[in-house]
LOLUMNU-250954 format. One line per 8 residues: number of its first residue (from 0); their letters; for each residue x, y, z of N, C-alpha, C. Coordinates in nm, 3 decimals. Layout:
LOLUMNU-250954
NUM = a = X Y Z X Y Z X Y Z; ...
END
This chain:
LOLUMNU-250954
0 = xxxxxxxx = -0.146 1.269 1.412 -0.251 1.175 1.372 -0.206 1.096 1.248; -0.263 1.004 1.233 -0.235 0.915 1.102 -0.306 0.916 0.957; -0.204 0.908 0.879 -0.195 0.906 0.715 -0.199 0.817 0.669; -0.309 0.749 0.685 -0.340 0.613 0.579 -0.282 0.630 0.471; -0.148 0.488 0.396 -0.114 0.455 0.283 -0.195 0.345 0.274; -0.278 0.343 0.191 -0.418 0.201 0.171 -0.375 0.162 0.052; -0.387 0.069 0.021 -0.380 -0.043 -0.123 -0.387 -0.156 -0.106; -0.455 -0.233 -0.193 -0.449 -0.347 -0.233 -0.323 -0.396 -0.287
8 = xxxxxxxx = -0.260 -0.494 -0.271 -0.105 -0.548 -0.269 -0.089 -0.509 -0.403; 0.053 -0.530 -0.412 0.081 -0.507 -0.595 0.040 -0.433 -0.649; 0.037 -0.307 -0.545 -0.064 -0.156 -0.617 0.045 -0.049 -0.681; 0.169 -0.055 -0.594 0.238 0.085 -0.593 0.292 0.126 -0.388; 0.205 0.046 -0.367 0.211 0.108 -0.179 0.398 0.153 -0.183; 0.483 0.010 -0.177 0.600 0.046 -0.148 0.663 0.145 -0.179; 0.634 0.229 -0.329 0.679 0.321 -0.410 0.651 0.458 -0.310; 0.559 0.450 -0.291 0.485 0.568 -0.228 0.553 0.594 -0.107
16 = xxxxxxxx = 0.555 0.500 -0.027 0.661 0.474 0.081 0.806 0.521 0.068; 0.826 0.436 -0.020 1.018 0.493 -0.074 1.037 0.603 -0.105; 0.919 0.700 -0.177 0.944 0.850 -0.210 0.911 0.974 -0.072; 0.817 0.854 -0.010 0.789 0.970 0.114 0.908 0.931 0.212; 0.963 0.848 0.265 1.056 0.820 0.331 1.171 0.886 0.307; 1.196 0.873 0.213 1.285 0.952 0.117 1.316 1.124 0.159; 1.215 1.137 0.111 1.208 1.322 0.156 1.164 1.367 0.299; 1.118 1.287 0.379 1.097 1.343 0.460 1.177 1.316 0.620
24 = xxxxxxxx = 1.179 1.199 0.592 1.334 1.124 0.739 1.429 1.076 0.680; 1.480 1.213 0.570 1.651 1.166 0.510 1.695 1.304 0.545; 1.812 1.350 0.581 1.884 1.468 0.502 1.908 1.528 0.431; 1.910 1.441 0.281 1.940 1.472 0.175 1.847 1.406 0.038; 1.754 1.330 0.111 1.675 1.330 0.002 1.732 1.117 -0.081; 1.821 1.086 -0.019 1.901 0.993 -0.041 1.823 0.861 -0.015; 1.833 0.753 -0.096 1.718 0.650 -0.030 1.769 0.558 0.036; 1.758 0.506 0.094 1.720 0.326 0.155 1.667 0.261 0.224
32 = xxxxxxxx = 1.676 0.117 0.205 1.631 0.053 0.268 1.565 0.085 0.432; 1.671 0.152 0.502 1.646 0.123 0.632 1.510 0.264 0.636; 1.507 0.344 0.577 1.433 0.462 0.583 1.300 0.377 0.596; 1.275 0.319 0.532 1.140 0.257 0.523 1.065 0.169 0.673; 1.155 0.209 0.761 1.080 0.185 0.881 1.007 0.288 0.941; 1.065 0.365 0.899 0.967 0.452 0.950 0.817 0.525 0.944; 0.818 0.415 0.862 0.648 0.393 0.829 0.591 0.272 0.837; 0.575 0.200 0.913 0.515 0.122 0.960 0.419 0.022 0.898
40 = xxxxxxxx = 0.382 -0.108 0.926 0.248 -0.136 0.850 0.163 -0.166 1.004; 0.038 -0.160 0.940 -0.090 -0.172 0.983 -0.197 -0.273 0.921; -0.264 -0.360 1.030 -0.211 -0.399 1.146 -0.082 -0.506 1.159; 0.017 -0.471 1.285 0.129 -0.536 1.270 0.121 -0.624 1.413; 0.167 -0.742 1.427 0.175 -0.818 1.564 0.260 -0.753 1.665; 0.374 -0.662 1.633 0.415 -0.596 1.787 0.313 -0.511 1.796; 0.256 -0.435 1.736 0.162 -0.332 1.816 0.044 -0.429 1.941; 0.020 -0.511 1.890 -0.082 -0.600 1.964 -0.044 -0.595 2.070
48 = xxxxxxxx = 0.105 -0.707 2.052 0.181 -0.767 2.152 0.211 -0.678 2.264; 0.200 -0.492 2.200 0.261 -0.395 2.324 0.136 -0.401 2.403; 0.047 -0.368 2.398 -0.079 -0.344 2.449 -0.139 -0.515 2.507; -0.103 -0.595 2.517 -0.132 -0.739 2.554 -0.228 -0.822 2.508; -0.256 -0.772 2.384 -0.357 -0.856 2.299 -0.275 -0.992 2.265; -0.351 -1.120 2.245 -0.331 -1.258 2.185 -0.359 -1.205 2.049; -0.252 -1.257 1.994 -0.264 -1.233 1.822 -0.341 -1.335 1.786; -0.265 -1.476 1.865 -0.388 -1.584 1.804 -0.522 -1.561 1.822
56 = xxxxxxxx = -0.552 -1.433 1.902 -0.715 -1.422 1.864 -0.761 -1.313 1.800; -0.809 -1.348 1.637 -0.826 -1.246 1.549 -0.917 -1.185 1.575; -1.057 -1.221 1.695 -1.147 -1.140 1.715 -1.089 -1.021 1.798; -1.034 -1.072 1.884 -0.985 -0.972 1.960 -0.844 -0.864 1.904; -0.851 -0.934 1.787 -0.723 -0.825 1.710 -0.810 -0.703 1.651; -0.903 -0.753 1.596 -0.990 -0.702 1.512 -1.085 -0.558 1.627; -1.140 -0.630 1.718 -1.166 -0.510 1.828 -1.094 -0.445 1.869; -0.910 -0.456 1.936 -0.857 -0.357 1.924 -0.792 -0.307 1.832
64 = xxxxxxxx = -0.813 -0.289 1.710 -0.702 -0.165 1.618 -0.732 -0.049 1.663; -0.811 0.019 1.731 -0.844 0.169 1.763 -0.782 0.183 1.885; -0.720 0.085 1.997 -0.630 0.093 2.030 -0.493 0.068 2.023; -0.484 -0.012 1.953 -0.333 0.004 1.899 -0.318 0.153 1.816; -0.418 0.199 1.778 -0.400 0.290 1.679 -0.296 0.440 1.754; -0.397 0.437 1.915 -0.366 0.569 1.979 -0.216 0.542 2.022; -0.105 0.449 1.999 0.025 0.453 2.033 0.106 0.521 1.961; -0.019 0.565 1.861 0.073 0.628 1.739 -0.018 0.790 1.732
72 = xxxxxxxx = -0.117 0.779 1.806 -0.180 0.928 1.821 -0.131 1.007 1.851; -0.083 1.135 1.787 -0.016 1.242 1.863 -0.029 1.387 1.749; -0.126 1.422 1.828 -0.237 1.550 1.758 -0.147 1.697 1.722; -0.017 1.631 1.726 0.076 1.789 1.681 0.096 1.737 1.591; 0.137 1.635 1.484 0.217 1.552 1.434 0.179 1.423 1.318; 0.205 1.410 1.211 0.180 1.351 1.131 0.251 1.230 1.140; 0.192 1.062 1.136 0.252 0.930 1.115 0.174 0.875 1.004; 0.294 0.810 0.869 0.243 0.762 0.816 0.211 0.579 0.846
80 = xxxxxxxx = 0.121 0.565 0.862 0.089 0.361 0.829 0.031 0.326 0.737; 0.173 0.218 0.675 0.070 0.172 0.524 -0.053 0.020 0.591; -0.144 0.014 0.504 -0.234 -0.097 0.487 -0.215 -0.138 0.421; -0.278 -0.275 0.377 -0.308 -0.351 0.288 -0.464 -0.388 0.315; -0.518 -0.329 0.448 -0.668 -0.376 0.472 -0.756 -0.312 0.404; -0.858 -0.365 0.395 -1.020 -0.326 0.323 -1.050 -0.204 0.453; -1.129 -0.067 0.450 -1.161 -0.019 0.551 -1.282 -0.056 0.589; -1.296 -0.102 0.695 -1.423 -0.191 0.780 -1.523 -0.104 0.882
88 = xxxxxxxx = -1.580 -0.062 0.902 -1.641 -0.006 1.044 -1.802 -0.063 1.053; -1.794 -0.134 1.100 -1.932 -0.196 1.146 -1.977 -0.201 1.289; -2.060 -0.257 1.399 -2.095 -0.277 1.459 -1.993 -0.343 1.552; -1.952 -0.470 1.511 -1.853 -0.524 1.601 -1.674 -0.474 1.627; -1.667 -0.445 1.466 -1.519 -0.386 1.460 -1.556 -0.246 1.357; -1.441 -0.178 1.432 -1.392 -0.055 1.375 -1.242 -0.034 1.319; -1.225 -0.050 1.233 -1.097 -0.008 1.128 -0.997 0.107 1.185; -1.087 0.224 1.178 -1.009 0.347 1.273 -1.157 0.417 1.280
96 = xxxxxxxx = -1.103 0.533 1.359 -1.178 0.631 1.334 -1.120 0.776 1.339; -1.213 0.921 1.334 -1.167 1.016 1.303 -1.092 1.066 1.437; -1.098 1.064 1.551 -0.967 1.096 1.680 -0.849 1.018 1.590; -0.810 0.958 1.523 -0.688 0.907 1.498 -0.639 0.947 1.393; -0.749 0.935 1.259 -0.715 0.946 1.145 -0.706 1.083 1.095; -0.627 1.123 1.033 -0.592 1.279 0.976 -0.672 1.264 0.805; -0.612 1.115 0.740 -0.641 1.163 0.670 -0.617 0.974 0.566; -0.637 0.990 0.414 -0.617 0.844 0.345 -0.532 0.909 0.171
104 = xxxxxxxx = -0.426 0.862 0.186 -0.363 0.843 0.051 -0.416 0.686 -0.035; -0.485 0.659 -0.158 -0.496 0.548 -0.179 -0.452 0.518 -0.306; -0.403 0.421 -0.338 -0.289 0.333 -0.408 -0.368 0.278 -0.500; -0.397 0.257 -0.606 -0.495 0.200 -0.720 -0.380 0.151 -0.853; -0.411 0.029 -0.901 -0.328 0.018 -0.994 -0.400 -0.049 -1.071; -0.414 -0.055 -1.208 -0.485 -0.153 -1.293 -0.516 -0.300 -1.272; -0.618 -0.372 -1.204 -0.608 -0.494 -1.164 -0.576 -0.596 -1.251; -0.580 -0.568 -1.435 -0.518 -0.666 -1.465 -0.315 -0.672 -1.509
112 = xxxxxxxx = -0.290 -0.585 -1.431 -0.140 -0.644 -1.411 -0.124 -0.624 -1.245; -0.236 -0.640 -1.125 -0.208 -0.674 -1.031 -0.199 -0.832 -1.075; -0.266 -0.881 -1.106 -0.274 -1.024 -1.108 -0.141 -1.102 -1.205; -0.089 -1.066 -1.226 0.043 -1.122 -1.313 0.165 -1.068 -1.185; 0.151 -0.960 -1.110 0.251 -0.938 -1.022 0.203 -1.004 -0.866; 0.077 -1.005 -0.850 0.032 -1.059 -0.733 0.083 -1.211 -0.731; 0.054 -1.303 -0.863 0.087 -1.442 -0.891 0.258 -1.448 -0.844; 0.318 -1.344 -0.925 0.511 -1.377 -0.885 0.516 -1.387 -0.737
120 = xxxxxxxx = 0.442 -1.222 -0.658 0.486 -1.260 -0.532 0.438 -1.332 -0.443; 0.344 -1.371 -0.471 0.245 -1.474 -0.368 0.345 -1.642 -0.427; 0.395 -1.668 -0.544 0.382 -1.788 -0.595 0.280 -1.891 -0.613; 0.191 -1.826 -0.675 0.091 -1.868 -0.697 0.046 -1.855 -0.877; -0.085 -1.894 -0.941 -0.076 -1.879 -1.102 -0.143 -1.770 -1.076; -0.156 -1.746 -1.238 -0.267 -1.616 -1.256 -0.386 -1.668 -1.216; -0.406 -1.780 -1.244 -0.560 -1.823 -1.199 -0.572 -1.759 -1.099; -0.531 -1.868 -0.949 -0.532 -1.798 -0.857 -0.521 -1.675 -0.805
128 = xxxxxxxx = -0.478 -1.593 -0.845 -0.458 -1.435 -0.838 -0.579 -1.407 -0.869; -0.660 -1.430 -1.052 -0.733 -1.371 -1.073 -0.851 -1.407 -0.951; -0.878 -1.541 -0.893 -0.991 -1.605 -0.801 -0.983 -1.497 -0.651; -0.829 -1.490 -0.610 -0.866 -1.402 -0.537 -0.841 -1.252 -0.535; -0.864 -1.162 -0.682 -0.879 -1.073 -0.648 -1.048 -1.044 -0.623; -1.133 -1.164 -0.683 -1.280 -1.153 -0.655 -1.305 -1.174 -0.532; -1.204 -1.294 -0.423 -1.301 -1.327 -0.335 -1.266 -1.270 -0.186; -1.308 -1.270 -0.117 -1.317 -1.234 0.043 -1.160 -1.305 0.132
136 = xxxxxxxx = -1.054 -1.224 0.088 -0.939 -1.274 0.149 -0.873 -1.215 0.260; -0.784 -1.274 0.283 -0.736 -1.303 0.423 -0.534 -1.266 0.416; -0.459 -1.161 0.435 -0.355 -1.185 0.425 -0.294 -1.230 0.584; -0.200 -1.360 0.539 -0.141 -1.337 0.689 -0.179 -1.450 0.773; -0.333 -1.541 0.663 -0.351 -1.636 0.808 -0.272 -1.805 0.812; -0.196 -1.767 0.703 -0.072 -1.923 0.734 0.022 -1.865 0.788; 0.044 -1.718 0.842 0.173 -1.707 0.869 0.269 -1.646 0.974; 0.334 -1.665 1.108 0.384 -1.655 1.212 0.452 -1.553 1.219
144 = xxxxxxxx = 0.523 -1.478 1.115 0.563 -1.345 1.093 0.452 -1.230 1.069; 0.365 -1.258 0.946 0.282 -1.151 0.950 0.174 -1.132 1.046; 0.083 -1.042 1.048 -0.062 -1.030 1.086 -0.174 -1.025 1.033; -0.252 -1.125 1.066 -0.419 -1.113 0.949 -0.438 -0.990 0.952; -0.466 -0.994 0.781 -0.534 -0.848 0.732 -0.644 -0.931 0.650; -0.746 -0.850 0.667 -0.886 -0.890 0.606 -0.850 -0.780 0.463; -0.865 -0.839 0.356 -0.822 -0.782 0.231 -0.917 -0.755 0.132; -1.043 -0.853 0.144 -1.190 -0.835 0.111 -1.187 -0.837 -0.048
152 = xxxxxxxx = -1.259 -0.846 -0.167 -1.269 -0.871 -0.282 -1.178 -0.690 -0.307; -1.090 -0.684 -0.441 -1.089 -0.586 -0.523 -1.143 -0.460 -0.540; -1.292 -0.533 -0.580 -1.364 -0.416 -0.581 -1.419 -0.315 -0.442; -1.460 -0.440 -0.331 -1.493 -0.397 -0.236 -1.373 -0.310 -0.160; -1.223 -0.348 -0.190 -1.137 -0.312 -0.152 -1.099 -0.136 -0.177; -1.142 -0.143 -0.319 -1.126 0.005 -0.402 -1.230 0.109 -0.320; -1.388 0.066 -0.315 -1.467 0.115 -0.287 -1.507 0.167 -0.122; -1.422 0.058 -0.016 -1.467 0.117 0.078 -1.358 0.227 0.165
160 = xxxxxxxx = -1.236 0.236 0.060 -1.167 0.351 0.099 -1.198 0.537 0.070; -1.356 0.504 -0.011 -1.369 0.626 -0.085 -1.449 0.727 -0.003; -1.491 0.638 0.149 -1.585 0.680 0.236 -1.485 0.827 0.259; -1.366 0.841 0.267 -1.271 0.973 0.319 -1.319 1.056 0.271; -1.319 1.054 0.124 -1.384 1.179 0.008 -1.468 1.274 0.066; -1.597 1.233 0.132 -1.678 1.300 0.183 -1.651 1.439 0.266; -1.512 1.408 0.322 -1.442 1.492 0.432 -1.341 1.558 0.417; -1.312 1.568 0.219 -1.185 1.630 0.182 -1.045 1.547 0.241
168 = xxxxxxxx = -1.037 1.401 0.280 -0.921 1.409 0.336 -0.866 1.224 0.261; -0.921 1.237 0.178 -0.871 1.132 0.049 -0.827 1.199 -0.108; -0.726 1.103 -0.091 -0.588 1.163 -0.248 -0.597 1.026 -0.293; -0.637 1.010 -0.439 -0.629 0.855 -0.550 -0.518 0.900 -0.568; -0.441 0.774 -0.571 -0.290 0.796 -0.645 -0.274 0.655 -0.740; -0.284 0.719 -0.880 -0.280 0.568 -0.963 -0.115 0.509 -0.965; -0.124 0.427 -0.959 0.017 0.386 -0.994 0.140 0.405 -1.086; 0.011 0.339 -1.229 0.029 0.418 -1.354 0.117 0.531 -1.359
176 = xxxxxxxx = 0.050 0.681 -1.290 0.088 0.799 -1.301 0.207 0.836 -1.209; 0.227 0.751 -1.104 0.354 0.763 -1.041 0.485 0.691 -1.117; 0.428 0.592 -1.229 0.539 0.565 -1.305 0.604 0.628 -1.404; 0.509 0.705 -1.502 0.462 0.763 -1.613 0.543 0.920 -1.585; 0.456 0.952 -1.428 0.504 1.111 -1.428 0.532 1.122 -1.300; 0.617 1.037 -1.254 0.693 1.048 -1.106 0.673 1.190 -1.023; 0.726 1.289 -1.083 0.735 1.423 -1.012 0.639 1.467 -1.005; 0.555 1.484 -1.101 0.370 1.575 -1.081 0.345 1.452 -0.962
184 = xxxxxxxx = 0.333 1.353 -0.950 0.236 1.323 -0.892 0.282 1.287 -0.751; 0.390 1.270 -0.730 0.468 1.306 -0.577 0.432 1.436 -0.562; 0.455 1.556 -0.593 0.442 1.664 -0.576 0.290 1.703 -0.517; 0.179 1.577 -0.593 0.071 1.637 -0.556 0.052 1.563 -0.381; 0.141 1.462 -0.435 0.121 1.401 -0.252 0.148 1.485 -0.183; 0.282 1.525 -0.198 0.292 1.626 -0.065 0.243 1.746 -0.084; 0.151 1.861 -0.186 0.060 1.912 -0.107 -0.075 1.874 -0.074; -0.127 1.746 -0.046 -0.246 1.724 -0.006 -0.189 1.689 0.123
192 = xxxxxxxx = -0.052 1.644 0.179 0.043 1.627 0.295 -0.040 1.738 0.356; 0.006 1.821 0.303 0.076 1.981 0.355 -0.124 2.044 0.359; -0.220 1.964 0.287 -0.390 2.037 0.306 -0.379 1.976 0.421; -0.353 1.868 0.440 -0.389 1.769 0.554 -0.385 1.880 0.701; -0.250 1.909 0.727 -0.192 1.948 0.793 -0.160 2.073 0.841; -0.277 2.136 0.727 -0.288 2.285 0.743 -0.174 2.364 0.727; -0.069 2.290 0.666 0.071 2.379 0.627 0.033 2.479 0.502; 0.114 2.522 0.529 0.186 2.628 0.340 0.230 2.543 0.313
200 = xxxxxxxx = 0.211 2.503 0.165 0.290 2.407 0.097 0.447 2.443 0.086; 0.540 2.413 0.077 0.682 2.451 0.034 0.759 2.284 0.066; 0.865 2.304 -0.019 0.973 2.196 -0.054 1.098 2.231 -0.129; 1.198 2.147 -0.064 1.354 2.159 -0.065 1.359 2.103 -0.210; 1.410 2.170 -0.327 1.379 2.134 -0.424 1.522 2.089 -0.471; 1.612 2.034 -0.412 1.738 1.985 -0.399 1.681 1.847 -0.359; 1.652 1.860 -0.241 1.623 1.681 -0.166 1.526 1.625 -0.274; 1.422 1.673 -0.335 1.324 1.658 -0.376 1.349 1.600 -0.533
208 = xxxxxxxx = 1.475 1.643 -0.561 1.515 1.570 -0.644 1.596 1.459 -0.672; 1.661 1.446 -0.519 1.731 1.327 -0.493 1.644 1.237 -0.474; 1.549 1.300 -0.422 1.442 1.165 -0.400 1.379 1.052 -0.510; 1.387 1.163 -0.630 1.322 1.110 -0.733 1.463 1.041 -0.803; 1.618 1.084 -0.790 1.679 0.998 -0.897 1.696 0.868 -0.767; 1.686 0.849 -0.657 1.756 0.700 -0.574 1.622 0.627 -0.550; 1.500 0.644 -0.591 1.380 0.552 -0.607 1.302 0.519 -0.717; 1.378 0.558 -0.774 1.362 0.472 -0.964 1.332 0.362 -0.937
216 = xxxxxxxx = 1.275 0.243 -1.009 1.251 0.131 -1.055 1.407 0.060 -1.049; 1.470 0.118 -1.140 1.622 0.021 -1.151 1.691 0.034 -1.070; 1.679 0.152 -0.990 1.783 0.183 -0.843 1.728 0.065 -0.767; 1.618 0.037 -0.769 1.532 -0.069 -0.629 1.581 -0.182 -0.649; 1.610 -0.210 -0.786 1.616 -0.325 -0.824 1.773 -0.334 -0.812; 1.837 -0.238 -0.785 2.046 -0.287 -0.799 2.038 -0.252 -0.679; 1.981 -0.232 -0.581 1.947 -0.158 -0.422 1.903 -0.342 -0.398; 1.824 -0.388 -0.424 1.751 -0.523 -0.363 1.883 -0.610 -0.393
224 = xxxxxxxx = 1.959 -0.610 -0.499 2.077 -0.708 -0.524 2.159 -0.702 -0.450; 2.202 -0.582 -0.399 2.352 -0.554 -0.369 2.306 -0.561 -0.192; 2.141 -0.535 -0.133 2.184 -0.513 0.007 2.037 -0.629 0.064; 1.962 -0.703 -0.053 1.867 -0.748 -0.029 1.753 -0.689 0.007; 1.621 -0.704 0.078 1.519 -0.663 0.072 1.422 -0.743 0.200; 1.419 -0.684 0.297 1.350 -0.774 0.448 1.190 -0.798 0.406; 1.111 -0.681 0.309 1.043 -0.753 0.276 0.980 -0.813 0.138; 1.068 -0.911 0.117 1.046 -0.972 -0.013 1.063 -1.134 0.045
232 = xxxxxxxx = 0.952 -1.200 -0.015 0.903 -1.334 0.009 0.999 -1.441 -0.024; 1.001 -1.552 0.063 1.092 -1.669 0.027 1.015 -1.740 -0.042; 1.066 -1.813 -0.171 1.000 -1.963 -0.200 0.973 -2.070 -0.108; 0.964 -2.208 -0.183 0.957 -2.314 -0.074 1.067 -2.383 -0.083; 1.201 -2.327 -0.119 1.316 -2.338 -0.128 1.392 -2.240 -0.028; 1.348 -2.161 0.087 1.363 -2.034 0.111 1.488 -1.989 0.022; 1.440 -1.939 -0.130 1.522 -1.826 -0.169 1.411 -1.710 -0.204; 1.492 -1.607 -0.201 1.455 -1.470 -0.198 1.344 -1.442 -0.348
240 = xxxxxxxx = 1.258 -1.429 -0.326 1.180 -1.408 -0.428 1.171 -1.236 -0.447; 1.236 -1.202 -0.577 1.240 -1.061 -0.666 1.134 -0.985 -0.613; 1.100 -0.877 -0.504 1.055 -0.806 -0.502 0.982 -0.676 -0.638; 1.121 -0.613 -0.645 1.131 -0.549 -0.775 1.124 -0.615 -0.867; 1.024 -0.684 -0.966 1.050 -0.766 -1.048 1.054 -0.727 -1.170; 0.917 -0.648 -1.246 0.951 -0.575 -1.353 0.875 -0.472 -1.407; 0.797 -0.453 -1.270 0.758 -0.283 -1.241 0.700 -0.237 -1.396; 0.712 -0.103 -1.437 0.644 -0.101 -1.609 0.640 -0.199 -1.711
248 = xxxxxxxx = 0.736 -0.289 -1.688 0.704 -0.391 -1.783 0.626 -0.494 -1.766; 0.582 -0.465 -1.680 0.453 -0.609 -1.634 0.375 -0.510 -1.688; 0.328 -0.566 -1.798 0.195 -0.535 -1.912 0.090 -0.664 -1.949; 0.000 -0.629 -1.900 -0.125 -0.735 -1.915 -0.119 -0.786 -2.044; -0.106 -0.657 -2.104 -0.154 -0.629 -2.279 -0.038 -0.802 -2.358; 0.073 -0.797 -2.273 0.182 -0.906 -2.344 0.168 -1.045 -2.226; 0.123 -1.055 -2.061 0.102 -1.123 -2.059 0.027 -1.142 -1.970; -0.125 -1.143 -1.969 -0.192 -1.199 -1.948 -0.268 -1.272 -2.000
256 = xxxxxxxx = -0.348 -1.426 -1.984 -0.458 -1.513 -2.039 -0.543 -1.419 -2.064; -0.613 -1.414 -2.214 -0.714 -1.335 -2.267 -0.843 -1.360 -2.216; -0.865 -1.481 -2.149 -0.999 -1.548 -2.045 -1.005 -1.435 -1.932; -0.901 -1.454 -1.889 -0.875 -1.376 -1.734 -0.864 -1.232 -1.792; -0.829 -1.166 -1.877 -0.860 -1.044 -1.895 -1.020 -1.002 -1.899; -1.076 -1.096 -2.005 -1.209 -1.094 -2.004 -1.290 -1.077 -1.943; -1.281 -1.182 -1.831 -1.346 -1.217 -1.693 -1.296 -1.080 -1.601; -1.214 -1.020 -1.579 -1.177 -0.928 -1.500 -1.256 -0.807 -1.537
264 = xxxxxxxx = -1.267 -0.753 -1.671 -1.283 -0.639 -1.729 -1.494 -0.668 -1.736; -1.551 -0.768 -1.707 -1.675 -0.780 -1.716 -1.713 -0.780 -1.520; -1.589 -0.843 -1.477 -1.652 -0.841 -1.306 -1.636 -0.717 -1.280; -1.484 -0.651 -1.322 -1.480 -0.499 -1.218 -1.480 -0.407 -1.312; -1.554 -0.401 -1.411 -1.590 -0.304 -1.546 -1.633 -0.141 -1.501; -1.715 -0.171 -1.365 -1.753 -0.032 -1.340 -1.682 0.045 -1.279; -1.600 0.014 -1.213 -1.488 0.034 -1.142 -1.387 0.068 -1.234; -1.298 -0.019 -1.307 -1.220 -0.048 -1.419 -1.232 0.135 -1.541
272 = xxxxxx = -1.399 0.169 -1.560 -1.397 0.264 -1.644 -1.390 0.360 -1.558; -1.435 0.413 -1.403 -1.429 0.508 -1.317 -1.292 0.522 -1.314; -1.179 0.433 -1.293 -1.064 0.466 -1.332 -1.003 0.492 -1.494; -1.079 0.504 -1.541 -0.999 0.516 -1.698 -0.909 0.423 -1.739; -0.934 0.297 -1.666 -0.842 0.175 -1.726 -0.963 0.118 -1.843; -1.038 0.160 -1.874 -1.156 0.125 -1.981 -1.190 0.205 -2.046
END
């Protein structure tokens, strides 16, 4: 069954990815690039395309994700898929549900240095960043490679992943703390892995440490130089826009507009102190 990686962009998702990839479909605990397929994103246009959905029709993308979902159902067995979507279940569309889902890891990072890293990779200003981390967005709909993801305001984004809680089968993972204290807080991923899954916790404490020295921050970043990066955005020059750009050092505190801090810390304040970023 599936292991929701959920976040809002510019959260941490990839990190989380690179450390679980890492330890779990390597040998040795060794990183790269190519490992990272094996986690998938959600929703993606081949899954559609297998099952014979029109991508150009988002209604009908949107009604089947619960079948695209079951290509990946398989009730002995753990798959991780990252998101970037808001979780939705209403009347017309359903997001997932519990036959599929095992379980939700979620990705939270201080929204005011999403918006200074969201601006680099989107190419866009902080303005814009800050406008749409408030408003009702859309990833994906200028673009022939990706797939619309409904991304929904910030807050709404934070909040409607918390519905898991109820069922023991949601883990917050701040970003922050995966930078700060890499090992505690991988460690706690994989035993909420291992609650998920009804295992005994245990780990190769050899791989487990390879994992942590080849997915550093600066490894990603001499890893993105030397072999590039499939997903990191082109300009309107198509050149390669810095994925890894500057990870702990993107600090609000040095640069963000003191307006847009303002404005951020009064819209998502309640939120903002539930995380202890206040």
């Amino acid at each position: 069954m599936i292991v929701w990686l959920a976040s809002y962009p510019k959260s941490g998702n990839t990190f989380v990815r690179s450390l679980l990839s890492s330890y779990i479909f390597s040998k040795d605990g060794n990183f790269n690039f190519d490992l990272l397929k094996n986690i998938k994103q959600f929703p993606d246009n081949s899954l559609f395309k297998h099952i014979g959905i029109d991508i150009n029709n988002e209604e009908e993308m949107f009604k089947n994700y619960i079948n695209t979902q079951k290509i990946f159902n398989q009730k002995d067995s753990i798959r991780f898929l990252k998101t970037h979507s808001c979780f939705f279940n209403n009347k017309k569309f359903q997001f997932t549900d519990r036959h599929n889902t095992l379980g939700v890891i979620y990705i939270v990072r201080d929204p005011r240095n999403i918006v200074t890293s969201f601006a680099h990779h989107f190419q866009t200003t902080p303005e814009q960043a800050y406008e749409n981390l408030l408003s009702h967005q859309y990833l994906g709909k200028t673009s022939n490679k990706h797939c619309i993801t409904y991304l929904g305001p910030w807050k709404h984004h934070f909040a409607s992943w918390k519905v898991f809680r109820r069922f023991n089968k949601y883990l917050l993972v701040k970003y922050e703390d995966l930078i700060n204290d890499t090992e505690k807080t991988f460690l706690n991923i994989l035993k909420f892995i291992a609650h998920l899954g009804r295992a005994r916790f245990s780990y190769d404490k050899k791989k487990f440490e390879n994992t942590l020295k080849t997915t550093g921050f600066e490894k990603m970043q001499k890893l993105e130089v030397e072999e590039s990066f499939v997903e990191a955005k082109e300009n309107k020059q198509g050149e390669k826009i810095k994925f890894f750009n500057m990870g702990a050092q993107n600090d609000w505190k040095k640069l963000l507009d003191p307006k847009i801090k303002e404005n951020l810390e009064r819209e998502l304040g309640n939120e903002m102190k539930e995380l202890n970023y206040l």
